[in-house]
C-alpha positions as CSV (number, residue, x, y, z in Angstrom):
1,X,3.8,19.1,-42.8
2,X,2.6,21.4,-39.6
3,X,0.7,20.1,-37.1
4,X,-2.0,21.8,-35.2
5,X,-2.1,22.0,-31.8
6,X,-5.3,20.4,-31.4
7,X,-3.0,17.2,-33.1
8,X,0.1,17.9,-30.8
9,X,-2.1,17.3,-27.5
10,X,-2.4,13.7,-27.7
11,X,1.5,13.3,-28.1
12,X,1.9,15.9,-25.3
13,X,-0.2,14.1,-22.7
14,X,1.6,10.7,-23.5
15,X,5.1,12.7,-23.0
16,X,3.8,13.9,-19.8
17,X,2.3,10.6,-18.8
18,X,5.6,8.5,-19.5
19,X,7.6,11.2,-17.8
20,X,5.6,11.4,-14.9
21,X,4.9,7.7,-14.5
22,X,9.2,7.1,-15.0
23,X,9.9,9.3,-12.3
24,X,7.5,8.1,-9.8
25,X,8.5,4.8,-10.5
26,X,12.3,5.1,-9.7
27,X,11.8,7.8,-7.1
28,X,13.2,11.2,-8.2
29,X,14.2,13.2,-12.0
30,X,18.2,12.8,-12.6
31,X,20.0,16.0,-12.3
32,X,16.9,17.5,-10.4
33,X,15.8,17.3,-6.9
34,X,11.8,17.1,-7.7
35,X,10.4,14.0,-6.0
36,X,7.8,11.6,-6.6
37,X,4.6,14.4,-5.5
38,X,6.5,17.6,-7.0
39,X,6.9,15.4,-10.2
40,X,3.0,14.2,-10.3
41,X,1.9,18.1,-9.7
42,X,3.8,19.2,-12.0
43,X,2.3,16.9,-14.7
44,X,-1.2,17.8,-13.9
45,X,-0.2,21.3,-14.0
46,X,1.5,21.1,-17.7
47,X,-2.0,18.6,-18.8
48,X,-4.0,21.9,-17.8
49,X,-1.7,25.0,-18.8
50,X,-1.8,23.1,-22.1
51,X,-5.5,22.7,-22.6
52,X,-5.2,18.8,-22.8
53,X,-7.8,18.9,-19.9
54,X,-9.7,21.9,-18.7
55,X,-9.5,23.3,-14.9
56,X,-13.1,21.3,-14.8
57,X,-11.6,18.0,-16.0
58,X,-9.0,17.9,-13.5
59,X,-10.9,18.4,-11.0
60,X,-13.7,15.5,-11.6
61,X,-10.8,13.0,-12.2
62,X,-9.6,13.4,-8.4
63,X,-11.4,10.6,-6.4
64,X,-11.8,12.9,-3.2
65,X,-13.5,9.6,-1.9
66,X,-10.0,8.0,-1.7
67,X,-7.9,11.2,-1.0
68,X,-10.8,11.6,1.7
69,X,-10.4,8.0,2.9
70,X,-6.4,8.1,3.5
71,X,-6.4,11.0,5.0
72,X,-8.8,9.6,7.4
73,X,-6.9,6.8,7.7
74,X,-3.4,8.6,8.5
75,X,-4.8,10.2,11.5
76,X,-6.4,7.4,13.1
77,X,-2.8,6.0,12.9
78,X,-1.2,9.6,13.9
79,X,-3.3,9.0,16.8
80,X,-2.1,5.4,17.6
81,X,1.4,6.0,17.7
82,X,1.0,9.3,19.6
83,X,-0.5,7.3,21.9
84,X,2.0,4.9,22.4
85,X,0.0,1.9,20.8
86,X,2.9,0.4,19.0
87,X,5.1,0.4,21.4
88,X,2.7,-2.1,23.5
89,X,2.2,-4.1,20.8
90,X,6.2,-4.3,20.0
91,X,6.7,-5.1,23.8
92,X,4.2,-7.6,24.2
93,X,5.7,-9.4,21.1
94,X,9.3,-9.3,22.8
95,X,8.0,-10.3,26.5
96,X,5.5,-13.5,25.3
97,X,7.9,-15.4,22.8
98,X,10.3,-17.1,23.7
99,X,12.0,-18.7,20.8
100,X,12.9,-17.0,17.3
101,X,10.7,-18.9,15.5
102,X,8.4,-17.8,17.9
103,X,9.0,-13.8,17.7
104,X,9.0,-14.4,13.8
105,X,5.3,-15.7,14.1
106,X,4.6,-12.5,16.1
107,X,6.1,-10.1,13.6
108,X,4.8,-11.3,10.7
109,X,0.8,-11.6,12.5
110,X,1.4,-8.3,13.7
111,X,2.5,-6.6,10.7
112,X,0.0,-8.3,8.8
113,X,-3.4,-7.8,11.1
114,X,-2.2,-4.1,11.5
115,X,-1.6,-3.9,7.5
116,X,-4.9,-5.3,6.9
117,X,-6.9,-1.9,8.6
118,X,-4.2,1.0,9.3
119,X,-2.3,1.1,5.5
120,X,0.8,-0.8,5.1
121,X,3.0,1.7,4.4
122,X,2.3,3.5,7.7
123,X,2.8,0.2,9.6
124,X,6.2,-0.5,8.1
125,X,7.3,3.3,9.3
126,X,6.4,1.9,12.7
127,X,7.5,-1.0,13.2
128,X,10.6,-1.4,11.5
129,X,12.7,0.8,14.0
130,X,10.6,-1.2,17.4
131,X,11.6,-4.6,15.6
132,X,14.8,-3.4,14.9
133,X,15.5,-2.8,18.6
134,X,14.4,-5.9,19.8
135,X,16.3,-8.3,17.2
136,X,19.3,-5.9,18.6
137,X,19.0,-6.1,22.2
138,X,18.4,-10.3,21.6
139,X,21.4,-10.1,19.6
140,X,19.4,-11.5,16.7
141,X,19.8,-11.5,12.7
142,X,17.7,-9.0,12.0
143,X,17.2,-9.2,8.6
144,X,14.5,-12.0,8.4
145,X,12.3,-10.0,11.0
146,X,12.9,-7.3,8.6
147,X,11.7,-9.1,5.4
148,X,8.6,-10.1,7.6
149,X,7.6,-6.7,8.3
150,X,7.6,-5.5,4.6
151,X,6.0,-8.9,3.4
152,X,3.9,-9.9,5.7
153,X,2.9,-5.8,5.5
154,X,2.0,-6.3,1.8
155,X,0.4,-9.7,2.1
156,X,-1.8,-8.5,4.9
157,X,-2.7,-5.4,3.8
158,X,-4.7,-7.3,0.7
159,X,-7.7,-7.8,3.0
160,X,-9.5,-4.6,3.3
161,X,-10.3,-1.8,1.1
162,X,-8.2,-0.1,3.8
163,X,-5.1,-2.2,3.5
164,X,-3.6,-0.2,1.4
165,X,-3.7,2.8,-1.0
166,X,-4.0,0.9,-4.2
167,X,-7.2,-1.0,-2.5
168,X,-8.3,2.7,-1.3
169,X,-8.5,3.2,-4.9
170,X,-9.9,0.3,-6.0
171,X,-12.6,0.6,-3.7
172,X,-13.4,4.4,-4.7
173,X,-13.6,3.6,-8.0
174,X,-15.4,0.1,-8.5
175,X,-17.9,0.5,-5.5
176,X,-17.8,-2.4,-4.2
177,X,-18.4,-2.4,-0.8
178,X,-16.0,-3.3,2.7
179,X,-17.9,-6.1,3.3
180,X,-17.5,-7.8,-0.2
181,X,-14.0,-7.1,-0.4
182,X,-13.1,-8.4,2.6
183,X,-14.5,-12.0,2.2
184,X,-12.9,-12.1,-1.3
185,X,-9.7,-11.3,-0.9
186,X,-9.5,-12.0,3.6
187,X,-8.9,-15.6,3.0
188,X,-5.9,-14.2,0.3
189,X,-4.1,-12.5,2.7
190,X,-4.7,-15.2,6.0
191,X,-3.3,-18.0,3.5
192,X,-0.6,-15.5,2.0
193,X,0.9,-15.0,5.7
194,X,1.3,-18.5,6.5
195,X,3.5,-18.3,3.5
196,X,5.7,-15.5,4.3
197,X,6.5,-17.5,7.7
198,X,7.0,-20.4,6.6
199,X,9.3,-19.4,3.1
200,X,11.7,-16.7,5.7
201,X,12.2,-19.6,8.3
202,X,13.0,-21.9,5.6
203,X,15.2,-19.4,4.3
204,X,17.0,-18.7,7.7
205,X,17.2,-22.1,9.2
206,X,20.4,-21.2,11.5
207,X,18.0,-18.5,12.7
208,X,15.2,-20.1,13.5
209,X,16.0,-24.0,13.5
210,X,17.3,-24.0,16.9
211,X,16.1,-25.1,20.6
212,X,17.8,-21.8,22.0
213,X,15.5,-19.5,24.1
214,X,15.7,-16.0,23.9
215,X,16.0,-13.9,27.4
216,X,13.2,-11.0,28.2
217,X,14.4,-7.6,27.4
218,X,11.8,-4.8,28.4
219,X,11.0,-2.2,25.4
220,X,10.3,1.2,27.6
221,X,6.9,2.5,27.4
222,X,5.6,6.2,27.1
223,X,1.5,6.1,26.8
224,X,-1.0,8.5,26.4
225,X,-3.7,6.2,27.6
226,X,-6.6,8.2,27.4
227,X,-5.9,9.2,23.8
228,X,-5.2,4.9,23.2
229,X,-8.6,4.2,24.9
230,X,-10.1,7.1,22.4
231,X,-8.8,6.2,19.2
232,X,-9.0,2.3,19.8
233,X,-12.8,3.0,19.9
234,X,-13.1,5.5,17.2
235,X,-11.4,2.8,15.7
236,X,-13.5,0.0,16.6
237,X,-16.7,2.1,15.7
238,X,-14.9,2.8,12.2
239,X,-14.8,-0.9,11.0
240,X,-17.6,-1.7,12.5
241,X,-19.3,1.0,10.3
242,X,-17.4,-0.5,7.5
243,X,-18.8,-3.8,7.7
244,X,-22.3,-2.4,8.0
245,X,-21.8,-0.7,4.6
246,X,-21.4,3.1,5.3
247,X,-19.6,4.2,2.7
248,X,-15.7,4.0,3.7
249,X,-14.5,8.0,2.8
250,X,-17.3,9.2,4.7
251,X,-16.6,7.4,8.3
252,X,-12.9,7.2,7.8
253,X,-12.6,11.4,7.5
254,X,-15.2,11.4,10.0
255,X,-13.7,9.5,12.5
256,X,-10.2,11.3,11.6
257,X,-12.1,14.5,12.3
258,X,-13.3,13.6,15.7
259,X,-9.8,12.2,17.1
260,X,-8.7,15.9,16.2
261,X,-11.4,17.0,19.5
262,X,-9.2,16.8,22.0
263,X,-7.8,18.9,24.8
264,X,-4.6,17.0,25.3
265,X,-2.9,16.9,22.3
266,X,-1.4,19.4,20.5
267,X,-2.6,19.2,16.4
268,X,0.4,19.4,15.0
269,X,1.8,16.3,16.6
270,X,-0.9,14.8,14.5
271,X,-0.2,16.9,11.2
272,X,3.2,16.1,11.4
273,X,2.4,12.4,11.0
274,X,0.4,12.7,8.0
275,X,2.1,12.0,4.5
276,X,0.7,15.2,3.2
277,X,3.2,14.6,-0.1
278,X,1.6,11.4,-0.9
279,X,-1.9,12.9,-1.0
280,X,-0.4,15.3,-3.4
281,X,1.2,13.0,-5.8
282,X,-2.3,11.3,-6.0
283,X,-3.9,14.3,-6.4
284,X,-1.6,14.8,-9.2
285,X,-1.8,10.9,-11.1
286,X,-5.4,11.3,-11.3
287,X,-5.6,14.1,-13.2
288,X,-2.5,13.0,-15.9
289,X,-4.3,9.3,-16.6
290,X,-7.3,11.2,-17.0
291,X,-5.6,13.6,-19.7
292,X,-4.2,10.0,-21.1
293,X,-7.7,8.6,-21.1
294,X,-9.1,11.6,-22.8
295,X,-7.0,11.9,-25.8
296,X,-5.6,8.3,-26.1
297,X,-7.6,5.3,-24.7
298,X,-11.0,5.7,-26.5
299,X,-13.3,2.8,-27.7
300,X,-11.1,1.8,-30.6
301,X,-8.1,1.4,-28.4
302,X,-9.9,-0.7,-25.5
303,X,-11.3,-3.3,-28.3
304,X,-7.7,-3.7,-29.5
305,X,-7.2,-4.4,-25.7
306,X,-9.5,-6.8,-25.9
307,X,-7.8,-9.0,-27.4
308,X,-5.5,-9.3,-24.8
309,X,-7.8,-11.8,-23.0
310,X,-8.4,-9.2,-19.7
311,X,-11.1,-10.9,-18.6
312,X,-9.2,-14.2,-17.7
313,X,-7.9,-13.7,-14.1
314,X,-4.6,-15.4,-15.0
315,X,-3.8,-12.9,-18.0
316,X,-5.0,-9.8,-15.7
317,X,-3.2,-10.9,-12.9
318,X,0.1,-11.3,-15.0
319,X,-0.5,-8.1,-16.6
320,X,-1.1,-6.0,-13.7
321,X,1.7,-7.7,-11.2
322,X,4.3,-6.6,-14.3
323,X,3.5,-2.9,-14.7
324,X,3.2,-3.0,-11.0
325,X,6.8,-3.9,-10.6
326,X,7.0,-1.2,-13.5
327,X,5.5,1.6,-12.8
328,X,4.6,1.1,-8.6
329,X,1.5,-0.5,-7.5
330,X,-0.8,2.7,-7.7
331,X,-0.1,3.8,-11.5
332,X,-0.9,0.2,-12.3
333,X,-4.0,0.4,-10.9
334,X,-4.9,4.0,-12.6
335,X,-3.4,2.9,-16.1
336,X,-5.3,-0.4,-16.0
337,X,-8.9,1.3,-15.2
338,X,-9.9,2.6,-18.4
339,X,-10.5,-1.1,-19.5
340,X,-12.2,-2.6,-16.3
341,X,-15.9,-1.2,-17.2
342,X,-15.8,-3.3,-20.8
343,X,-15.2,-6.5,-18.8
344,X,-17.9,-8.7,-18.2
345,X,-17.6,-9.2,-14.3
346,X,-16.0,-5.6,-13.7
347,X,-16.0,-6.2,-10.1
348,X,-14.3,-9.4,-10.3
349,X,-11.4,-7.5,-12.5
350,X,-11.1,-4.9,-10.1
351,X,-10.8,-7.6,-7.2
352,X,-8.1,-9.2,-9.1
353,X,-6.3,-5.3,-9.8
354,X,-5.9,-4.7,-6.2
355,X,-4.4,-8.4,-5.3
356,X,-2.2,-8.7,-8.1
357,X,-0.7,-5.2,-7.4
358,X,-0.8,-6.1,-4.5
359,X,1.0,-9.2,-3.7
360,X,3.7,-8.1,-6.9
361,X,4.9,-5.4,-3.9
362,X,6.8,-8.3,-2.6
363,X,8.6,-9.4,-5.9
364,X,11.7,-7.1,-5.6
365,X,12.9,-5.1,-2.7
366,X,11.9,-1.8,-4.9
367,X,8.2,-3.1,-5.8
368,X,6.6,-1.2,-3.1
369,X,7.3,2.2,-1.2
370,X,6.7,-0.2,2.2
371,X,9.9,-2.6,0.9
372,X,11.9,0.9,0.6
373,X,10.8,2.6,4.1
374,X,12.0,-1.2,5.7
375,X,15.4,-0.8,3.6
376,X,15.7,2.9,4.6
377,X,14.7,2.7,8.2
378,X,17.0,0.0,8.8
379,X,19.8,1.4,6.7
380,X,20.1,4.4,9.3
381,X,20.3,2.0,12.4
382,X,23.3,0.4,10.6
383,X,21.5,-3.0,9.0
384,X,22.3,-3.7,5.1
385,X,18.6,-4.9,3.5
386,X,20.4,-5.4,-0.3
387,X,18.3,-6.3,-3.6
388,X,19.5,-10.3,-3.6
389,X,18.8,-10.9,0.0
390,X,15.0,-9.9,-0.2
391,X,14.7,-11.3,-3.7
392,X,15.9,-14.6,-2.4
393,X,12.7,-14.8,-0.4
394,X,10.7,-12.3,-2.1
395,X,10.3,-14.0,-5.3
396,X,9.2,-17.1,-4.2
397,X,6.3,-15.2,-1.8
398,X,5.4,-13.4,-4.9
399,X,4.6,-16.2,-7.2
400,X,3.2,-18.6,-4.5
401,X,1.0,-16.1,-3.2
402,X,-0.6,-14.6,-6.6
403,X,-1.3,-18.5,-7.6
404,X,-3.2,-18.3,-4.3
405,X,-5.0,-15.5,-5.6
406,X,-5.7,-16.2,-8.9
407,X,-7.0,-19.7,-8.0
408,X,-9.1,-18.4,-5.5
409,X,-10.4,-15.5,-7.5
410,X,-10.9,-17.8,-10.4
411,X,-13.3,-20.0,-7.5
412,X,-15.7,-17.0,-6.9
């Protein structure tokens, strides 16, 4: 029996769409160098050169509004470590505790707070090597302090449509606005850090059970204080504009835009800070879920979905922290959005999408790209983060956390 093309396409887009999704989830194509962003380009490319969607339909299933929004985002931080900010916040941490229990409360608030408005992925580039060099110079274990960057990270960076870029997503798509967000998910992440801290010092008790003090070491400084004092307000005026309800794409590229005014700093400092690849590879995921969307998940397909039980926060939650750890945080979020308009509190689902894909980040140390740069970065100053050492703690801040979540989700 032949098949037509026009009955091959629906088989084609979900070849392309498992291949696609496989690859991004464990990082590169066996036997080929493509990556994570060549892989997703190439997928949108084959959905169009094979008439699944047309050039028009790819281009109306990018959200510019979040591609516009981290972009924004990644040079307000460009800016901020140009300047010199982290490195003030890294040595004020190491000058004013003087315990490890003490510095551990600092790197998890830090990493957290930061999380919660500069994307956590960008944070965990950051900090890792400054924490790193502290633990070091105190002759510390620095493994804990490294778990509390990339949980704390995740945890933290539930709070705010620009936390993270699953939530940038999220808030693209469902509208809700910064304001809303916050205070429903805010208390999630505050509640989610004390348990970070208080699950790694329980796991490290030699560490951090102990009356010994740590001694001052001094973290050298370069700032650029005039560009600090520039983008701290930008920044200021950003949120601000958030919380008043401007729409979040518009001020964050805006305020990206103006930080690029400057007469003492060259732009390509700031372009070379900005994870041009991962705008690609989103570019790139939107338009193959949309070719997926188009010739697979129509109304018959989301009415057998139904019967999953979506709408209960528990069952969505479950769902979407599992294909998180399956597929990455982001492609959860994209596969899972075809059936969040048939719910009956749609912003309530999409609330529960970005904390659940959230807070599964911290489940394994490959559940989120921020777990992997910590692992990386400290794997090239000599320090071993392995799988069982950050399951050990990370499983236990999963679960805990995401009852947090649910039951408070379930409250609203």
């Amino acid at each position: 029996m032949n098949l037509t093309f026009q009955e091959i396409r629906p088989v084609a887009a979900i070849v392309i769409f498992l291949v696609t999704y496989v690859v991004v989830a464990i990082g590169k194509l066996p036997g080929y160098r493509i990556d994570r962003a060549g892989t997703a380009l190439l997928g949108a490319s084959l959905v169009i050169g094979l008439d699944i969607l047309t050039p028009e339909e790819a281009y109306r299933a990018i959200d510019f509004d979040t591609i516009a929004l981290l972009l924004g985002m990644m040079i307000v931080v460009a800016n901020l470590r140009v300047s010199g900010f982290f490195r003030i916040v890294a040595a004020f941490s190491a000058e004013h505790t003087h315990r490890p229990i003490a510095l551990l409360g600092a790197v998890v608030l830090s990493s957290g707070v930061l999380s919660a408005f500069l994307v956590n992925d960008t944070i965990c580039l950051l900090m890792t090597p400054l924490v790193l060099d502290i633990t070091l110079r105190l002759k510390r274990n620095p493994i804990p302090y490294l778990l509390a960057i990339a949980m704390a990270s995740n945890v933290g960076s539930v709070a705010t449509i620009t936390g993270n870029p699953q939530n940038m997503i999220v808030g693209g798509l469902s509208g809700i606005s910064f304001w809303r967000f916050s205070t429903a998910l805010a208390p999630v992440a505050m509640i989610g850090l004390a348990v970070v801290y208080l699950l790694i010092a329980s796991s490290f008790r030699r560490e951090f059970l102990t009356p010994e003090r740590l001694p001052i070491v001094t973290i050298p400084l370069r700032v650029h204080r005039p560009l600090m004092v520039k983008t701290l307000f930008i920044l200021t005026a950003m949120i601000a504009l958030f919380f008043l309800g401007q729409p979040v794409a518009k001020v964050a590229i805006t305020g990206g835009a103006l930080l690029l005014l400057t007469r003492r700093v060259k732009p390509d400092k700031i372009y070379f800070e900005i994870d041009w690849l991962l705008l690609v590879m989103f570019i790139g995921l939107f338009i193959v879920v949309a070719a997926l969307e188009k010739t697979i998940i129509g109304p018959d397909f989301i009415v057998h979905a139904a019967k999953l039980r979506l709408d209960s926060v528990s069952v969505l939650s479950v769902i979407t922290a599992v294909l998180s750890n399956l597929v990455s945080n982001v492609p959860a979020i994209l596969i899972l959005k075809p059936f969040v308009a048939s719910m009956v509190d749609p912003q309530r689902a999409w609330l529960v999408l970005a904390m659940a894909s959230t807070l599964a980040g911290n489940f394994t140390l490959i559940g989120s790209v921020a777990n992997l740069i910590v692992a990386q970065r400290a794997k090239a100053s000599g320090v071993d983060l392995n799988f069982w050492t950050y399951f050990r703690v990370g499983a236990p801040v999963t679960l805990l956390t995401l009852l947090i979540g649910c039951l408070w989700l379930m409250l609203l």
